[in-house]
C-alpha positions as CSV (number, residue, x, y, z in Angstrom):
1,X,29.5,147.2,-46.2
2,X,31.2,148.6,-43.1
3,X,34.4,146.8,-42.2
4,X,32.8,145.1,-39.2
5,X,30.4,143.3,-41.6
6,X,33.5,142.9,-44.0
7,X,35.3,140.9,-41.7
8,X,32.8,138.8,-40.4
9,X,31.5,137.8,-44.1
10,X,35.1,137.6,-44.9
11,X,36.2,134.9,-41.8
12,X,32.6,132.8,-43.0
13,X,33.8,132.7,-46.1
14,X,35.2,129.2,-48.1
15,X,38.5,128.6,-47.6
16,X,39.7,128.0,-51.3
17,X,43.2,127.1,-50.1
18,X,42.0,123.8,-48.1
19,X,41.7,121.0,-50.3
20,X,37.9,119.9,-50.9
21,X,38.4,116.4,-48.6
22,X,39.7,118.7,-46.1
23,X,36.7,121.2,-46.1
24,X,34.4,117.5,-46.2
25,X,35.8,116.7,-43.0
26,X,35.3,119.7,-41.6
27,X,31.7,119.5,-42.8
28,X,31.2,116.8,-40.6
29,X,32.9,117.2,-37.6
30,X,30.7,121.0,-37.5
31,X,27.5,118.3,-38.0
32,X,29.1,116.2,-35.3
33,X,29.2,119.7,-33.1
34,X,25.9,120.6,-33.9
35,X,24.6,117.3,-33.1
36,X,25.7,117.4,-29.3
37,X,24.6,120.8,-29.2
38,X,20.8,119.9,-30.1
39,X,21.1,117.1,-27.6
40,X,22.2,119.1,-24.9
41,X,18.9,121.3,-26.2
42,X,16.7,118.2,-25.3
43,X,18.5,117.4,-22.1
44,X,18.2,120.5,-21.2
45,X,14.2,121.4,-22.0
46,X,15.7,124.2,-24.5
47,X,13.5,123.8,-27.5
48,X,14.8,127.0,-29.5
49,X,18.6,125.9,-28.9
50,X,17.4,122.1,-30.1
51,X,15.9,123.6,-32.9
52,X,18.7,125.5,-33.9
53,X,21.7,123.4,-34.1
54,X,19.1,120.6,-35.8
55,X,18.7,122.9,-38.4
56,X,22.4,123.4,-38.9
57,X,23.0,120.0,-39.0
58,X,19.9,119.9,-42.0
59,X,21.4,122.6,-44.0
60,X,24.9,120.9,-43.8
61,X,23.5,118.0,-45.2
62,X,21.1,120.0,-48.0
63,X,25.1,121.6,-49.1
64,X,26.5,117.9,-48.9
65,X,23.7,116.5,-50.4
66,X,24.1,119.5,-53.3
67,X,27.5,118.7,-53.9
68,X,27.3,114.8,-55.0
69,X,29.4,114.6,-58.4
70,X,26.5,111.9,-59.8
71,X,28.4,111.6,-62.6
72,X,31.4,110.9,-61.9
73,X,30.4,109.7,-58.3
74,X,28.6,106.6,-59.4
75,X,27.5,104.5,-56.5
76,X,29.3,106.1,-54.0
77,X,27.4,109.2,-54.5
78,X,24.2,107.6,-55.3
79,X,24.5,105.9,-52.0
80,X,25.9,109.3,-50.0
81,X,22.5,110.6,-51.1
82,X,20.8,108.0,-50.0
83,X,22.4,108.0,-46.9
84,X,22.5,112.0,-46.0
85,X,18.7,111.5,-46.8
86,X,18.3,109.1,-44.6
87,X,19.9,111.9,-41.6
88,X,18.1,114.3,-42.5
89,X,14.7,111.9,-41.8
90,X,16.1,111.2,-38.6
91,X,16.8,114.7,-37.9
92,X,13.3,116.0,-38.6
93,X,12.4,113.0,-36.6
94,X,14.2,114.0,-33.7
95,X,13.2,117.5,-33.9
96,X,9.5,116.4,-34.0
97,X,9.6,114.0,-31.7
98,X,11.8,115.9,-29.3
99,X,14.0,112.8,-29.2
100,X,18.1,112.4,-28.9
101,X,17.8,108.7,-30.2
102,X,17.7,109.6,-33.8
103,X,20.7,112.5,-32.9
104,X,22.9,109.8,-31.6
105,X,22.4,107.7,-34.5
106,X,23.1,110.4,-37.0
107,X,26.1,111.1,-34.9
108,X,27.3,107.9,-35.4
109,X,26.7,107.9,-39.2
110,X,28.8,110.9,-39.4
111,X,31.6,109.7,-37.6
112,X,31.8,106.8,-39.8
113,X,32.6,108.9,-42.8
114,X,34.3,111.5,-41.3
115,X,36.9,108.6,-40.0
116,X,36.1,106.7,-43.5
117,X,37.3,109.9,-46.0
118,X,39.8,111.0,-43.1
119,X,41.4,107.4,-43.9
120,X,41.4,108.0,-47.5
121,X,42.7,111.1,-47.2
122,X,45.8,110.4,-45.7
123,X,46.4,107.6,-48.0
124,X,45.8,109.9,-51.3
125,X,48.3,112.1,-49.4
126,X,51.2,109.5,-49.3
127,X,53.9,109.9,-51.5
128,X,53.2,106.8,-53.8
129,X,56.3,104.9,-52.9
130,X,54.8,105.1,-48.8
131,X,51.7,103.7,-49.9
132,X,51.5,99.9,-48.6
133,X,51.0,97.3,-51.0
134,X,48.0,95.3,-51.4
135,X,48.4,91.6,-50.5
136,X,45.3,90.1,-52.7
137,X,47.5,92.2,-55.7
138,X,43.8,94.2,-56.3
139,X,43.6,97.9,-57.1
140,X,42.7,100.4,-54.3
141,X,39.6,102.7,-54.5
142,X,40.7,106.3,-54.8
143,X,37.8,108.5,-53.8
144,X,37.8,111.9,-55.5
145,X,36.2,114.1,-53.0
């Protein structure tokens, strides 16, 4: 491997020092990314730069999809599924149909979670004495990501 190829395999590679809710995140906000590139592709007539980014925005969601702890996810991950499923429908639709409904919608779908597991997040990161109380006096959901 020349050292040209080195360091471009070696700046694609994982980041094993970001924790994995960090490196979800990031997930999505490249999906995000990809998403207004493949609409830009459709406004602009560019089929093969629609395609593309669509297809980046798939393969995210295969990894994602991949990923889901069943076990110890429950019905959180039995309803991620169900939900990156659901994208990736509406991607193929959009690629199909040359359409940037279905793109916006995903879009929106992924900003809900990246802003939902951005939330819990920063509240796992709290020092437990900063974390505010809960007024009904019920547990909180930790999500392990």
């Amino acid at each position: 491997m020349t050292p040209m190829n080195y360091n471009a395999y070696a700046a694609s590679a994982p980041r094993e020092d970001l924790p994995k809710d960090r490196i979800l995140i990031m997930l999505y906000e490249g999906s995000i990314k990809f998403i207004h590139l493949a609409i830009r592709g459709i406004d602009e007539k560019r089929p093969e730069f629609k395609g593309k980014y669509i297809s980046k925005v798939l393969a995210i969601l295969t990894e994602l999809t991949a990923a889901l702890d069943r076990d110890r996810g429950g019905e959180i991950a039995t309803n991620l599924d169900a939900l990156y499923m659901y994208m990736m429908k509406r991607l193929t639709e959009a690629n199909i149909k040359n359409s940037t409904e279905p793109l916006v919608e995903v879009e929106e779908i992924l900003t809900q979670l990246k802003e939902g597991f951005s939330e819990a997040s920063r509240i796992r990161r709290q020092p437990a004495t900063r974390r505010p109380e809960n007024p009904r006096g019920h547990q909180s959901v930790c999500l392990a990501v």
